[in-house]
Every structure is written in C-alpha cells, then in structure tokens.
N, C-alpha and C positions, 0 to 999 in steps of 0.2 A: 812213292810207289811201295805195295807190300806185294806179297804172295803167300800162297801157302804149299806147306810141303806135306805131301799125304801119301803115308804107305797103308794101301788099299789090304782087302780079301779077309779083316777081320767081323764078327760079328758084333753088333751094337746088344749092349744085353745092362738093364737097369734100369732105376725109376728117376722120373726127371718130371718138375714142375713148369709149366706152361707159365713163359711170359706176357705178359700184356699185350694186346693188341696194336700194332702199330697201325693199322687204319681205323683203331678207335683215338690211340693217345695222344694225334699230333693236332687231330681237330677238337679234345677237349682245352687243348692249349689254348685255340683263338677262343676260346669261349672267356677267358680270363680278360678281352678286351669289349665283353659287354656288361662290365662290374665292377662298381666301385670297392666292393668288398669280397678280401680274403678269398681265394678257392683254394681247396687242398683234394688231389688226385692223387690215388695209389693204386699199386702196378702197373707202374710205366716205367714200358723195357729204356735198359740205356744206349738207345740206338742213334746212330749219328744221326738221322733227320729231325731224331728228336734235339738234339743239341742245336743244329741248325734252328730249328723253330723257335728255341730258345731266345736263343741270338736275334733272332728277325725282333722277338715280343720284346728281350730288353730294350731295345734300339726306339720300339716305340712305347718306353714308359712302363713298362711291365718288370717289379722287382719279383726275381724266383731263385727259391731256392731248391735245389733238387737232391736230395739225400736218398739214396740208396736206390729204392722205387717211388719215389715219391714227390711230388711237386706241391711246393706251394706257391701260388700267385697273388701278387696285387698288385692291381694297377698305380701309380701313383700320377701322374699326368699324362692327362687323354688332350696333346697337343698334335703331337707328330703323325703326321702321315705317309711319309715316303719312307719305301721298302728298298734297300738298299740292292743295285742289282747281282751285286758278289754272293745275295745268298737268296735272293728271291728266283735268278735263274736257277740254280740246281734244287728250289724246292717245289713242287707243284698246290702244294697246300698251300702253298702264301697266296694264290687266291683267294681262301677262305678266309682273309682278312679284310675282303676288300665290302663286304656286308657288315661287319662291324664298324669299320670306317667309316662308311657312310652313313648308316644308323644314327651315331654318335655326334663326329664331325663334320659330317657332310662333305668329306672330302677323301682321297685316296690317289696316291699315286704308287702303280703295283708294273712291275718291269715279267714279259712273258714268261709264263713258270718254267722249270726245268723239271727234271724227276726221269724217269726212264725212258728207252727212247722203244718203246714197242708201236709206235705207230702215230699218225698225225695228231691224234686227242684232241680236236678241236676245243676250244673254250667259249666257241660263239654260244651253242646252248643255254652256258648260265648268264652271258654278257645281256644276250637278249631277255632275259629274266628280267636281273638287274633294269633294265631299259623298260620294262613294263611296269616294275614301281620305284618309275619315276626319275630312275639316277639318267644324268647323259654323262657317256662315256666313249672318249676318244681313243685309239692305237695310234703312238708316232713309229713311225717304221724305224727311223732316223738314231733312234735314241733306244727301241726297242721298248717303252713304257705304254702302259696304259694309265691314261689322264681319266678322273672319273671324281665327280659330282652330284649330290642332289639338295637341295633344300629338305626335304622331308621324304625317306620312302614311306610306302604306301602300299596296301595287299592289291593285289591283281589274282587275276587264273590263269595260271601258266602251264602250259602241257608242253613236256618237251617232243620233241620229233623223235626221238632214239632215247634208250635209256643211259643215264648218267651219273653214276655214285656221287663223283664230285659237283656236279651239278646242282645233284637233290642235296647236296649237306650246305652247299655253302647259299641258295636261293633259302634252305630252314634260317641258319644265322642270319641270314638280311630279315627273316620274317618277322623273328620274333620281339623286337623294339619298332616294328612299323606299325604304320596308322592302318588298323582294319584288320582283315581276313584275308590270307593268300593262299592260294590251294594251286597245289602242287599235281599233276597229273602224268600217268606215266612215270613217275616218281620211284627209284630206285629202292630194293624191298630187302637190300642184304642188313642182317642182324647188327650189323658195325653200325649201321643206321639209327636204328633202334638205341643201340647203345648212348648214341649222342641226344636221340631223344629227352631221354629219359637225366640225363645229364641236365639236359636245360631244362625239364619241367620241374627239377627238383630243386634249381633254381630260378622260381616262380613263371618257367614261361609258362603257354597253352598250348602246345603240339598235341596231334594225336593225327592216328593214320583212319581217315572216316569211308574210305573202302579199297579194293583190290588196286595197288599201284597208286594210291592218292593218298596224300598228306594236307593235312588243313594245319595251320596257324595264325590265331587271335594274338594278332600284338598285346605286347601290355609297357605300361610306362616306364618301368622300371624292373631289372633283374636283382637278387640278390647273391652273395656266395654261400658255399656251401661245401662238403666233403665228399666224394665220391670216387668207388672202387672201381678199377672198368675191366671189362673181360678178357678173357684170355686170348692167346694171340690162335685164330682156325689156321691161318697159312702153318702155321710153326707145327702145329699138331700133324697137320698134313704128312707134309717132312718127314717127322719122327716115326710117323705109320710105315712111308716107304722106306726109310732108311732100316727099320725092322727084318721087314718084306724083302728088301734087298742082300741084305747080308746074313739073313739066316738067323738074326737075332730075335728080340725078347724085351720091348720095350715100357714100361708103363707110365704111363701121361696121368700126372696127376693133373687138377683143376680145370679137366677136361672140356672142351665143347663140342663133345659127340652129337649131343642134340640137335646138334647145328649143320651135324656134316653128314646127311642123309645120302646125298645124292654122289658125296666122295665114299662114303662108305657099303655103301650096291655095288658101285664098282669094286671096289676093294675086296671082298668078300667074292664077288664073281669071278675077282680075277685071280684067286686062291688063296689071297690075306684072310687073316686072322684076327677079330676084332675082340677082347671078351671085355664086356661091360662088366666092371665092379661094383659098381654103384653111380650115381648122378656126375660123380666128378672124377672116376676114375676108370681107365681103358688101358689092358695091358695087347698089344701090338705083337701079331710073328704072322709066319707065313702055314700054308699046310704042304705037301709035299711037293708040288711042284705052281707053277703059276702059271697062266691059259690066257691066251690073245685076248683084249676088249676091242670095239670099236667106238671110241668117245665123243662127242660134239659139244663143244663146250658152250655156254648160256649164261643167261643174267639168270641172278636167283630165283629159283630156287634149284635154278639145274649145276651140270657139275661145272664150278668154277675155271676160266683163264686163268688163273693164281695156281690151279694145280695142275695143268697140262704139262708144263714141260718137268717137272720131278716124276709125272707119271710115266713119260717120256723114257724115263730112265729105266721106270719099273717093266716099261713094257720088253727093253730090251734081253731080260731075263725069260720073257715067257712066252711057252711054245707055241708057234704059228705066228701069224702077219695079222697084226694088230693097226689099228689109224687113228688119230686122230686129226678131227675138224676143228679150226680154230677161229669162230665164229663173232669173237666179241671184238677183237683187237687186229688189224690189218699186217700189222709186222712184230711176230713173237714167236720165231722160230730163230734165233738166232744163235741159240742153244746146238743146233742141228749139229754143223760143220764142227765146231770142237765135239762133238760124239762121237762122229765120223769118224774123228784123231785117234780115239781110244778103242775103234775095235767096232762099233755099232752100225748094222748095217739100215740107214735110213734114205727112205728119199721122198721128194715132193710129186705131190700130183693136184690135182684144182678137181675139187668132188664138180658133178652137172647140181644144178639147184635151179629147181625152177623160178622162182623170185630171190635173186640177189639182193635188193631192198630189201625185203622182207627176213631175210633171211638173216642177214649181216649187220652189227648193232655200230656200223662203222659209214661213213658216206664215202665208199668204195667206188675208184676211180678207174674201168673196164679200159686200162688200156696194153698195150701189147708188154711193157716191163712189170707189168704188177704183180705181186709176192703172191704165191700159189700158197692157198690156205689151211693146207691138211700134207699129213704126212705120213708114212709108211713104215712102219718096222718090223725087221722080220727077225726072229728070235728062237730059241735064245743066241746069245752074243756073247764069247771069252772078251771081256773089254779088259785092257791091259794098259800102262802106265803113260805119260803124255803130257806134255808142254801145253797147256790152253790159257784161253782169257774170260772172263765172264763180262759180260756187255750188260747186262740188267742184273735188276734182284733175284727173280725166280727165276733163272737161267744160272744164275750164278750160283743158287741152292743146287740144281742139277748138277751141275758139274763137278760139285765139291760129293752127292751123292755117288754119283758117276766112280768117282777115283776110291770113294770109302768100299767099293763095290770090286773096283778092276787089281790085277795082278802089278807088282809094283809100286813105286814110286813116283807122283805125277806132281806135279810143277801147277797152279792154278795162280792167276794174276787175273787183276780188277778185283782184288779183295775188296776196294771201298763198294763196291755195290754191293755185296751180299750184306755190308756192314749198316747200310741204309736201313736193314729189315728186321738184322740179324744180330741179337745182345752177345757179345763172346760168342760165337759160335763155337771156335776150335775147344775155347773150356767145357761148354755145357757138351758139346759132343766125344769130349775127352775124359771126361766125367763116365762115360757111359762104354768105353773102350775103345774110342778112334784115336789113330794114330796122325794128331794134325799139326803142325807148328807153322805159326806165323813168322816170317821174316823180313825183318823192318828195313826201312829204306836204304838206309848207309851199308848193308847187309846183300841185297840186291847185287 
C-alpha cells in the first residue's frame, strides 16, 4: 500500500513535456507478437500497465528491453500460449493478444481481463468477432479462462452493436495476418486508433479506415519490424489544462495534442479556461477571471470524452452556478463523487429523462430499480478543504489528487497504484511544476 500526501492551494505554474500515450503504448506492445523481427517504440511512458504488459509478452517469448522511453522487442519463440492469470486479470489489454495468437498459433488461452472497475465492459463484442473469422472460443466459469482456437482466421464483416475502442483494436490485430478482407463497422474513430494504425501499416500491414466508423483490412502473409514514435499521451494533456484552470496557474504542454482535443477544449474555453496555441505542438494553459457552469454529455469520438469527466468534475466545482454532467459511455464512473463530497464539494445524482436509453447509452444498460444514476450535479463554487480519501480507478484517482492540489490543507489520498496505471511519476512531473505531493511507501503506511 502507498499514499499520497498533498498540501493543497498552490498554483501549478511551468513547462512540461507530454508523455506518451498509454492507450496508444500498451497495444503497440502486442504488435511485437506478430513479428519475427526486431520492433523499436519510442515514447512510452513508464507506467505500471505498461510493465505489466511487459511481463505478460516476456512470459510468452518476447525479449524487451526498455530503457528510458523506449522499447525494443523481439520475438524469439512463438510457442506459448497461456497468459498467466496473476497478470492477465489486472490487465484488460491482454485481450489484444488473443488475435495474435490465434493468427500465428492457432491457439490461446486468455483468463477474463481486469483493468478498472467503471462498469460491466462486456467482451462479448469482440469474442463474437473473433467467432466470425472463424476461431471457436470457449469461457470456463470454473477456472475463469477463456479457451480459444482456430485453424486459420479469416476476414468477415463485422458491425459491432455499440461502439468499442477495444473491440475495434484488437478484431484490427486478428485482421491483419488473416486470410482475405475484414471490415470492421461501427468501428471505434478515437486517434489512439489511428495511431496503432499506422504502427501496423508501417510494418507492412493494409489497414485503412474506407468510410465514417469503418475500418477495412487486407490480410497479408507476413509483417515485418520496424521503429516507430507514438503520440502524446490526450488524457495527461487534459489533466495539466485543469490542473492550470484550477489553481490559478500557468502551464505550458509541450508536444501537444490540441488538435485532437477539440471537443475538450469548447468546453474549456466556455467555461473560462485559457488555451494559447504556440504553435502545432505547443499550448500554454490558465484560466480568465472567474469560471462559468457547463452542461457536459459525454460521447464516443468525436464528442467530449468519458476520460475527461470526472477531472472536469473537479473543475466544475470551482465555477459559478450548477453545472451537470451525463455520463453516457460507461454505466458506473462516478465513483469519484463521495470522496469529493469529503473535501468540501457539493454534488449529487439525479438520472437525466432520455427518450431512447438504447440509443442513447453506449452501455447494455440494465433498467432496474438499484441502477447507478447517470449524471450528476454540481453546484459552485466549493471552498474544498483537506481529507482522507481513496481512489477506486485511474481518472477518478487523477481527480482526487486534482481535488487536493486545489483544496485548503493537507489531504491523505490512497489507491495510489491506480492513478500509477496511467500515470509516469506523477507526484515528480507535477512537482516539477510546484505541487506539493510525496508518495509514502508501504512500511511508512
């Protein structure tokens, strides 16, 4: 167990380089298991899931070395198939191995993934993929595994029912060494996507997106390796904006991906932040006099991210009038709320009317009498003051460490290993820039 200790109410003020994307860098990882030869990745953050993922690829044959930001991979025996479940439970990506596995050896054995607990996350979406070129694939409850085999896959046209990031990345990875053409529908459009794209055509696959929400890929016989930089991390950027915006600071994000965050930066700007564009990669961060209620609903791309609700969450606590956010993608990721509550914030839940819940909700939400009420209420601004809390996920757990960089005091934050999932050193790089944060390690506890 770690924590962190955080004395709140200073301003963040400096420049800081944007890490690598954690939902680009953990999936160019499995790409290392559809190649014989050499891969070399640079800018990848050093974040525990990424060690984890490590762990998973040496386990099955994959030598890396990883110095500083940088990974090199290669394969050296494509025998192994079983993902051990001490790390394939707490990773949700080890799914995205189970496409190269079969590709290659036709076999896989992947135990149910773990990763954060914001809601049911079904996995049938991409199983049924999987099952349409061609693998049969069993769940033992017993044992918690799923058993999965094919002789050969094979393109198909797969439309998912609801949209699904992991879905669309890891049915690309089974595409690209299968027999024929698979075309992807409904196919998940965020740029972390693109990035893996472009990763694999560079090592000779054929992807390309051939219209709105559709992804086509032409198998081919063989991939080769190759070296590739990947982008900067949008959540982390997010963050650094509000943490700006909240404490009255000054922040400038080098190696920026503004271009990306259209739909976070409307808001931001409406709601009194400060954005100034330097140039293509660089964005200096602060607020303007005071900050003004939004009303958010959050969406699959190109609209404003579930990744950035509840850090906005925080921002909203600052600004005047009764702001809400809809929380549209993911059925349970308020969990954030109640430790807010601790520090001062006054929130509460209410369930917006929607005329099509299907429709509306990117979740197979279950209309019964205990179901998580999907929006929430803040009324502002809020003196948030010092507090004992936990962080239960990643971007919950960004909030709260937001939260206390914000509140009067000295505040106690535990479930450090979540925010470490996402987040490279955060108490340095944020201490770097004048937060007052120190980790304290277990025996210290």
């Amino acid at each position: 167990m770690e924590k962190f200790i955080v004395r709140g109410n200073n301003p963040l003020v400096g420049a800081i380089t944007l890490a690598g994307a954690k939902n680009v860098a953990l999936k160019t990882c499995v790409c290392s298991l559809l190649t014989d030869e050499p891969l070399t990745i640079h800018n990848v953050p050093r974040i525990k899931d990424l060690f984890l993922m490590k762990e998973l690829l040496e386990g099955l044959g994959v030598e890396i070395l990883f110095e500083k930001h940088t990974l090199s991979m290669s394969l050296k025996n494509m025998s192994y198939h079983v993902v051990p479940l001490s790390i394939g439970a707490r990773l949700r990506t080890s799914m995205l191995i189970l496409g190269p596995l079969l590709a290659r050896i036709g076999k896989a054995k992947i135990p149910n993934p773990g990763g954060c607990r914001i809601g049911a996350r079904p996995i049938n979406r991409l199983i049924d993929g999987f099952i349409k070129m061609g693998a049969d694939i069993e769940y033992n409850s017993s044992d918690g595994y799923f058993y999965a085999k094919a002789k050969q896959l094979h393109g198909a046209i797969i439309e998912f029912e609801k949209n699904t990031h992991t879905g669309t990345e890891a049915l690309i990875l089974a595409s690209v060494l299968a027999d024929g053409t698979t075309v992807l529908k409904n196919a998940a459009e965020e740029v972390e996507i693109d990035d893996l794209i472009a990763l694999l055509n560079s090592m000779g696959a054929d992807v390309v997106r051939t219209a709105h929400r559709e992804i086509t890929t032409h198998g081919v016989k063989k991939l080769s390796g190759c070296e590739y930089t990947i982008m900067g991390d949008r959540n982390e950027e997010v963050t650094l904006a509000i943490g700006a915006a909240l404490t009255n600071g000054k922040i400038t994000v080098e190696q920026s991906q503004h271009t990306t965050l259209g739909a976070f930066l409307d808001e931001f700007t409406r709601a009194g932040g400060v954005a100034e564009i330097c140039d293509d990669h660089t964005v200096t961060y602060s607020r303007g006099d005071a900050l003004t209620a939004t009303h958010i609903e959050t969406g699959i791309h190109p609209y404003f991210m579930t990744d950035w609700q509840a850090p906005w969450a925080v921002l909203m606590t600052q600004a005047d009038g009764v702001s809400s956010i809809h929380e549209t993608v993911f059925e349970n990721r308020f969990s954030y709320v109640s430790e807010l509550s601790k520090m001062g914030a006054d929130i509460e839940f209410y369930q917006p009317e929607t005329a099509d819940r299907k429709i509306i909700y990117n979740f197979n939400r279950v209309d019964r009498q205990d179901a998580p009420m999907q929006a929430i209420r803040i009324k502002g601004p809020s003196r948030l003051h010092n507090a004992v809390v936990n962080m239960y996920d990643l971007r919950s757990g960004a909030s709260l460490l937001l939260a206390a960089l914000t509140a009067y005091g000295e505040s106690n934050i535990y479930g450090v290993e979540h925010i470490d999932r996402g987040y490279e050193h955060i108490e340095t790089r944020l201490g770097a820039l004048g937060a007052h944060i120190v980790r304290v390690k277990e025996a210290d506890v």
